[in-house]
N, C-alpha and C positions, 0 to 999 in steps of 0.2 A: 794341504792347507785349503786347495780351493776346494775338497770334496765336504771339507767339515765346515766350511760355509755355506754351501748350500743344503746341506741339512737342516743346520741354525736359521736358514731361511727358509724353511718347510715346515720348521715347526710351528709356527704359525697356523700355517694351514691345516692343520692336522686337531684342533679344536674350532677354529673360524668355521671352517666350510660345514659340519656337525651344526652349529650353533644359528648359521644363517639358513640351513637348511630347516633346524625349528620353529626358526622366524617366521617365517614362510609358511610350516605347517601350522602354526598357531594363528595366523591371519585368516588361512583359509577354512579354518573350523568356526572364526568366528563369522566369517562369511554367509557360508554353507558348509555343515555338514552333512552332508549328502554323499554316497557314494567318497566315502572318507579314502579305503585302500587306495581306490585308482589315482584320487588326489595326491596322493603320499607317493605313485611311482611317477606322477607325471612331474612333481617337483624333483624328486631326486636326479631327473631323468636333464631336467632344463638345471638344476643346479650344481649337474655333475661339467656341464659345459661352461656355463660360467665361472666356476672356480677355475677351470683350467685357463681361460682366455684373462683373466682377473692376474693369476698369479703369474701369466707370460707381460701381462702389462705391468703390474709392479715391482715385477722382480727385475725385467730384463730390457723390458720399452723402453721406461721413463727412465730408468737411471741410467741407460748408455743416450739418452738424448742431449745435444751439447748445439749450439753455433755453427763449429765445425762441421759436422755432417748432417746438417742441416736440411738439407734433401731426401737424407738418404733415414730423417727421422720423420719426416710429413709425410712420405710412403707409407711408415711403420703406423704413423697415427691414421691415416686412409685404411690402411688394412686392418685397423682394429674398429675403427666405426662401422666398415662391411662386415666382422665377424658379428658385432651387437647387434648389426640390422638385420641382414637378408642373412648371413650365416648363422643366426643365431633360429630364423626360420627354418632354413633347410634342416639345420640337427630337429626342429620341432616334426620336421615330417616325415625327418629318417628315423624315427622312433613310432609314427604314426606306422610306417612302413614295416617296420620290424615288429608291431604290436606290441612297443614296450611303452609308448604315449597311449591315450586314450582322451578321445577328442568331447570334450563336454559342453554344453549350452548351445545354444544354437548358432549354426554359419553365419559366418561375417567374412565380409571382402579382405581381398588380401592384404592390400593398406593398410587397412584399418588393426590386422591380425600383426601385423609389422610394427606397426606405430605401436602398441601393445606389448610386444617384445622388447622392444628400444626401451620402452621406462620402465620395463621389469629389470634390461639390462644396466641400466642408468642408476637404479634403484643400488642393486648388486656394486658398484661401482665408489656408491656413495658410503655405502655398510662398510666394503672392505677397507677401502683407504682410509675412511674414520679410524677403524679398528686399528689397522696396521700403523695408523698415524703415531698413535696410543701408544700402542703395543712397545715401538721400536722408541720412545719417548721413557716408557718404563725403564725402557733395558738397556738406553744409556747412561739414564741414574744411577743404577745399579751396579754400571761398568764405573762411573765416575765416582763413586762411594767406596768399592774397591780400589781402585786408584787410589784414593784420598786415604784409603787402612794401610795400603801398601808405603804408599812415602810416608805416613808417619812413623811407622812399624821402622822404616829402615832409618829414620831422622831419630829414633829410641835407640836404636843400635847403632848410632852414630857418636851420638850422646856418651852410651855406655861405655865406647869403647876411648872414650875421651878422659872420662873419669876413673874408669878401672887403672887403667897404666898412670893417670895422674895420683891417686890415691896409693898406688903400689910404691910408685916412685919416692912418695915425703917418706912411707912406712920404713924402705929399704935407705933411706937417707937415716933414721933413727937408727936402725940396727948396727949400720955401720958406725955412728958416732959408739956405740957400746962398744964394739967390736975393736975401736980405734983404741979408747982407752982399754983395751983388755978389760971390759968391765965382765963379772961373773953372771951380770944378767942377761948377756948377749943368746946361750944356749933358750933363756928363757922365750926370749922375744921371739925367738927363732920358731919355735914351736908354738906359737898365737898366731904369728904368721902363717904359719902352716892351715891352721886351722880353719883362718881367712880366707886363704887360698883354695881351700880344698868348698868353703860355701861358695864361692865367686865360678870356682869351676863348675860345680854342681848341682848350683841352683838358683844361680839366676839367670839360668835360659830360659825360664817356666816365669809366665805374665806375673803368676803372685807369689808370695811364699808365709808362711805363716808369722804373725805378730811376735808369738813369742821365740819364732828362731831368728827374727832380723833383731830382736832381746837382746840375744847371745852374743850377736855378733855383734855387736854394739859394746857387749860390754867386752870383750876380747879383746876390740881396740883401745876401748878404752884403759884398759890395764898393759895394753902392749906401749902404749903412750907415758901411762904412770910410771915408768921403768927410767926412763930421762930425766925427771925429777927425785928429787929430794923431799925431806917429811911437810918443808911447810906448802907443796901442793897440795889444797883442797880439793876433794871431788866429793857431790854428791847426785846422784842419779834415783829417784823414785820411780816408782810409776803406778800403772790403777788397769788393768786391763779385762778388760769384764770378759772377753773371749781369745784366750793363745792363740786360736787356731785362724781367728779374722784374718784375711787372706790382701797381703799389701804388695806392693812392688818392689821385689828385692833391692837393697844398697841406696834406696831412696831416702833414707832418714841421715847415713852416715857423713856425709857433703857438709853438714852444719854442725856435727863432731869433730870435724877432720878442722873444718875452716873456725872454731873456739881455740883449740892446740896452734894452729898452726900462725894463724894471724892475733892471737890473742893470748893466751898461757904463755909459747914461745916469746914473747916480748913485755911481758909483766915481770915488771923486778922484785918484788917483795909481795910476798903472798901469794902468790898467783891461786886462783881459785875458779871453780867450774861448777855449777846449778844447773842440772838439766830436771827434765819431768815429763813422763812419755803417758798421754791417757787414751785409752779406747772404750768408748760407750755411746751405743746406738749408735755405731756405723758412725760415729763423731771423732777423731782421732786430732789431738794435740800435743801437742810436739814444743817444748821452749828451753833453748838452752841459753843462757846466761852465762858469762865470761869476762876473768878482768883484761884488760889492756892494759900496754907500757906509756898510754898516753891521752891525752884529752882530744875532746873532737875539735877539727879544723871547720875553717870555713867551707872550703870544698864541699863539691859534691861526692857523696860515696861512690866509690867507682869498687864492684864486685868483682869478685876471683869466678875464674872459669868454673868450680867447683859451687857457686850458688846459681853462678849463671845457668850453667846446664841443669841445676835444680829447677830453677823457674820454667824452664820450655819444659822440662819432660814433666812438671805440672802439669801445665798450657796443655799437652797432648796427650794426658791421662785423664784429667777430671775437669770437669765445668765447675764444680763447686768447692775451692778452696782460699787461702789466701796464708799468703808470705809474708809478715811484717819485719823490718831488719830496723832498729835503730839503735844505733850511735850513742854511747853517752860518754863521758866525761870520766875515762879509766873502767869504763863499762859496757861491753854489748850485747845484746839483746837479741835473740832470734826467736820467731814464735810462727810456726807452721799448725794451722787449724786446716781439714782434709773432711769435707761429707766425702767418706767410700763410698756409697751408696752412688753415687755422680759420676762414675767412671765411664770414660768414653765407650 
């Protein structure tokens, strides 16, 4: 673990030091360009030194510097001012000395040649840490945007796993009321359920799945549901879909099918009836299912079933651009889900 951190901390350096090194040769051309090559080996030569004593100070100086060893970090800062000053000369002469330097313009006093060094190294100092400022500034957005995909991602499959065994659960509650009465539709239901089952297992682990197969499944239940009733339940379901293949969130539509049946047809005495109408065009999808009730609205506030509720969030954490309206009416409710795809997180 600690070797692949300092790698991630070398990468850095590995286009910085390249980059300040052109810096440098771009100044001195506009300087003088004169005797260009030798220019080019005496920078590489003074900026092979400063990268090294740069990335011992921001990699391993500053950041083990604390209160506590307090002494034992004023040392550290003393031995890095002598590497910029008088060390940063001596490498200028052991390069002279090995004729890998080459000494340009006319002598000047050593001070002078020192003092000279210090704000080239000062210079270097102020590039890198800028950069690195930057850099490690980037790369913890980037950590905290991952972060931020990752809890949602798992706040979706939190969700889902809320709603799948909630919606399994009413479903297997229906089969067995057939089942109680020896009713002959029970083999039927059984087999929609299957079918249910088999899309839940096998396709919605994938982000989207196509319009017109979450169609299907929609109307599967909704036919696995009509089996509970008698002739005078109404159902009617249209729809308008200008592309099958438009690509949605699996089991995201089903929650306001499930919650018309369940809180609404189940408790309507006489008539019970169901309007739904599903449209997609231009990345514009509308969704309203209409449903009677066994009764008028209260004063109260509506208070929502886990199954719209978790609809609302995994909204909230799929798309910027939608909107849920639910209202209430008097032996009547209303659901109307409007979705820009196009807004998906």
């Amino acid at each position: 673990m600690k070797r692949f951190s300092h790698i991630k901390r070398f990468e850095l350096y590995v286009w910085l030091v390249p980059a300040f090194l052109l810096l440098n040769l771009l100044m001195d051309a506009v300087n003088d360009n004169s005797r260009f090559p030798a220019r080019t080996m005496n920078e590489i030569w003074l900026v092979t030194y400063l990268s090294v004593i740069n990335y011992w100070l921001f990699e391993y100086t500053l950041p083990g510097m604390s209160w506590k060893r307090a002494f034992q970090s004023a040392l550290l800062i003393i031995l890095h001012l002598f590497l910029y000053t008088i060390g940063f000369f001596i490498w200028r002469m052991l390069g002279i000395m090995l004729h890998i330097f080459t000494p340009l313009g006319s002598p000047i006093p050593i001070e002078e040649r020192i003092g000279t060094l210090m704000g080239y190294s000062f210079q270097s100092i102020v590039v890198f840490g800028v950069v690195r400022h930057l850099y490690n500034y980037i790369k913890l957005k980037q950590h905290s945007q991952q972060l931020l995909i990752a809890q949602q991602q798992a706040e979706l499959n939190y969700l889902k796993s809320q709603t799948n065994p909630h919606f399994l659960f009413n479903t297997l509650n229906n089969i067995y009321s057939l089942a109680r009465d020896k009713s002959d539709l029970a083999p039927e239901s059984i087999l929609r359920l299957s079918k249910i089952l088999r899309y839940m297992l096998y396709e919605t682990s994938a982000p989207y799945t196509a319009i017109g197969q979450e169609l299907k499944i929609l109307e599967d239940y909704i036919a696995l549901e009509k089996l509970r009733y008698d002739e005078s339940l109404s159902v009617n379901f249209s729809h308008d879909l200008e592309d099958n293949q438009q690509g949605v969130p699996p089991l995201l539509l089903i929650p306001l099918v499930e919650n018309a049946f369940k809180h609404g047809l189940a408790e309507t005495r006489d008539h019970p009836r169901l309007h739904m109408f599903l449209s997609v065009k231009n990345k514009q999808l509308l969704f309203t299912v209409e449903n009677s009730t066994g009764e008028p609205v209260g004063d109260g506030d509506l208070k929502e079933n886990i199954g719209l509720s978790n609809l609302r969030r995994q909204l909230a954490l799929l798309y910027t651009d939608y909107q849920l309206d639910i209202q209430p009416k008097d032996y009547t409710f209303t659901a109307t889900l409007k979705i820009n795809l196009s807004s998906h997180v």
